[in-house]
N, C-alpha and C positions, 0 to 999 in steps of 0.2 A: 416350470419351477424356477425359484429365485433361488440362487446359491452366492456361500461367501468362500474364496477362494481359501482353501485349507492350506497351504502352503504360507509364507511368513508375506507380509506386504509390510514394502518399504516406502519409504518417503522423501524426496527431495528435496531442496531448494538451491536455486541459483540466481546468486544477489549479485549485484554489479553495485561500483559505487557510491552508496547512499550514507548520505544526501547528496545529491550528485546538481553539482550547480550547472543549467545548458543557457548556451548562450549570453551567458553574463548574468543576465537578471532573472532566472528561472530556477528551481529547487525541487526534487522529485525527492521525495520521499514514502519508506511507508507505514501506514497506521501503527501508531504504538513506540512508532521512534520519537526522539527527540530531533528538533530543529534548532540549528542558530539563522537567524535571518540579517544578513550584513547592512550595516550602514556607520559609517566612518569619514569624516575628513582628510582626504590624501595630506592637508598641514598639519594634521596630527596636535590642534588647538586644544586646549583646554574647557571641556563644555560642560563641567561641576558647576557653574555661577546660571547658564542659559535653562530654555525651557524646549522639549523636543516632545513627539506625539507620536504613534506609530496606529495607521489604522488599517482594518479591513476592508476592501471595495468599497472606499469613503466614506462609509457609513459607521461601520461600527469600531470602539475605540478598544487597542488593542492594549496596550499600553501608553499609559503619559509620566513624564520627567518633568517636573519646575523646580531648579535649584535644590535637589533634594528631596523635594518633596514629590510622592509619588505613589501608584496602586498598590505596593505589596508593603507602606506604613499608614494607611490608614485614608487616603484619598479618595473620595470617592468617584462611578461614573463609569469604570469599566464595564467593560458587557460583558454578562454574565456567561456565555459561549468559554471565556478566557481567563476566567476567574481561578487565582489560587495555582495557573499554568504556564504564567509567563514573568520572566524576570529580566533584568538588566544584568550588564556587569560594571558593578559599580568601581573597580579597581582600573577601569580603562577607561573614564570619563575624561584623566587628566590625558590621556592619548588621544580623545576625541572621536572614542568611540561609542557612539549611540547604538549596538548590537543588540538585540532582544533573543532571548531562547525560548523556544514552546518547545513544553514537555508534554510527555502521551499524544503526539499529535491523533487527531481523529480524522474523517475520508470531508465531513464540514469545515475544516479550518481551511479547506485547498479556496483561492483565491486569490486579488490581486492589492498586496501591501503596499502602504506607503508610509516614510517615513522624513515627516515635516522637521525641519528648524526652522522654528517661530520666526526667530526674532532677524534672519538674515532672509527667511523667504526661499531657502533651498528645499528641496525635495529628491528622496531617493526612492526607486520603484521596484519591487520586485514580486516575482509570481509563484505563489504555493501549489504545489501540485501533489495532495497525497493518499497514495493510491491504498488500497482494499485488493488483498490476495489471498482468498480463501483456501486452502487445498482440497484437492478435485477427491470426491466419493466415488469410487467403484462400486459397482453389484454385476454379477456375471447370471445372465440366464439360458437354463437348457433350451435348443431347436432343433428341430427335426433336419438342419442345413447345418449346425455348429453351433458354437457358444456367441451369443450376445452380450458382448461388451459394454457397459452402459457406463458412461460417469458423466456427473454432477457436480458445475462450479456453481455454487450461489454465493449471491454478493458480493463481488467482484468490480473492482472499481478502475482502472475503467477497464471497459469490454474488452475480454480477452479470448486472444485465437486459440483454441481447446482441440488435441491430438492427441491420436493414437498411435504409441509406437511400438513395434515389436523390440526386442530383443538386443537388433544389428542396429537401433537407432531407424528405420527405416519407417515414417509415415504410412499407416495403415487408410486402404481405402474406408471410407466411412458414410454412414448415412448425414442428409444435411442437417446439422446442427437445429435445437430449437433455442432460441434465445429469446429473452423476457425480459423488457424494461422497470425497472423497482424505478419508486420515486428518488431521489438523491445520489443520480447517475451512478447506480445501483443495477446489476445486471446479473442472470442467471442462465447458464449455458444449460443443457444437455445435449451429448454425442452418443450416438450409437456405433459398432461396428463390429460385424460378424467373421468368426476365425473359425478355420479347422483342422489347426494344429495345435498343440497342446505347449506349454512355454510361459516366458515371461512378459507380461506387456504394458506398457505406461501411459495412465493418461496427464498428459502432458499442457498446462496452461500456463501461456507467454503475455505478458504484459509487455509491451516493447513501449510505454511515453513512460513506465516507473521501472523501466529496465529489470524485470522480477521476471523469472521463472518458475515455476514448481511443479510439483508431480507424483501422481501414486504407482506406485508399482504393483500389478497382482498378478498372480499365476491362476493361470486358465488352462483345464482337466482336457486334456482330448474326449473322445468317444469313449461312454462305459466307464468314465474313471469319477464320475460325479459322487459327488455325497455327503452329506449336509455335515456342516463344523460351524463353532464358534470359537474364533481366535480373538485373541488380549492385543492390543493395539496400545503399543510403549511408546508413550511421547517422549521424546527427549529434550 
């Protein structure tokens, strides 16, 4: 039998720093957020008159600036990945601030930026990294040994270490994980792990290069106390 735990399940999340810039030139973020991506003149010049580019893994153009003119009045040439999501800030140009913002970042935008000044032949580099944290699906099934703890991350970006905790925080033994490569470093865990005690228990998925945590929490029926429900599941 497949049962859903009648008792309330909760849900976690444990965000660390985002957008969290490592090592100078690196930016972990996750889906759904906004990004700024830095690039500035330490002499704080004035670059309203010059012309500057910002691309994806040299290929595709992410946003372009010439005196003014530019993709969000009417220029053409951006790629279409970026369209309608990336802007300037145009009140820090006289600062000599070349800064771009993606909005709704997607798990596609992660790659490696550059951003050109033409006209003096500088370049500044930096790397998008952004991650996909789906939260983990519980289902509990009855066995003649105890409850079968079962949970489900899909699409998960990047591959994340997926646990089972009791109560005390204490890592539950478990069977070994099955894990599925999706195309667009896209990944789907399942863990099993069987209990026979009756209690709270979390399954637990850690992203540690987008610093994200998350986790469901379900109560699992000891012996004899089984018995089918459907519970409302309050997003907050």
């Amino acid at each position: 039998y497949v049962f859903i735990s009648p008792a309330e399940r909760r849900d976690g999340d444990k965000d660390f720093d985002s957008p969290l810039l490592k090592g100078g030139n690196r930016l972990v973020v996750r889906a759904g957020s906004d990004v700024v991506l830095p690039c500035s003149f330490s002499t704080k010049n004035n670059i309203e008159p010059i012309r500057f580019v910002w691309r994806k893994n040299g290929r595709q153009e992410v946003f372009l600036y010439d005196a003014g003119n530019h993709y969000n009045n009417g220029r053409q040439g951006q790629d279409e990945q970026f369209k309608g999501r990336v802007s300037h800030f145009p009140d820090e140009l006289i600062n000599g601030n070349a800064s771009i913002i993606i909005r709704n970042t997607r798990q596609s935008d992660s790659g490696n930026y550059t951003c050109d000044f033409l006209h003096i032949h500088q370049r500044f580099h930096i790397e998008l990294l952004v991650g996909v944290s789906p939260r983990p699906i519980t289902t509990l099934h009855e066995r003649s040994d105890g409850v079968l703890l079962q949970c489900e991350v899909l699409g998960a970006s990047p591959k994340p270490v997926v646990e089972w905790w009791d109560s005390d925080g204490n890592i539950l033994p478990a069977h070994q994980p099955t894990i599925t490569e999706r195309g667009g470093n896209k990944y789907d865990v399942i863990l099993n792990a069987t209990v026979t005690k009756s209690g709270d228990y979390r399954c637990v998925s850690t992203q540690k290069e987008i610093y994200s945590q998350i986790y469901t929490e379900t109560y699992a029926p000891g012996p004899g106390e089984f018995y089918l429900n459907i519970f409302l599941l309050t997003v907050s």
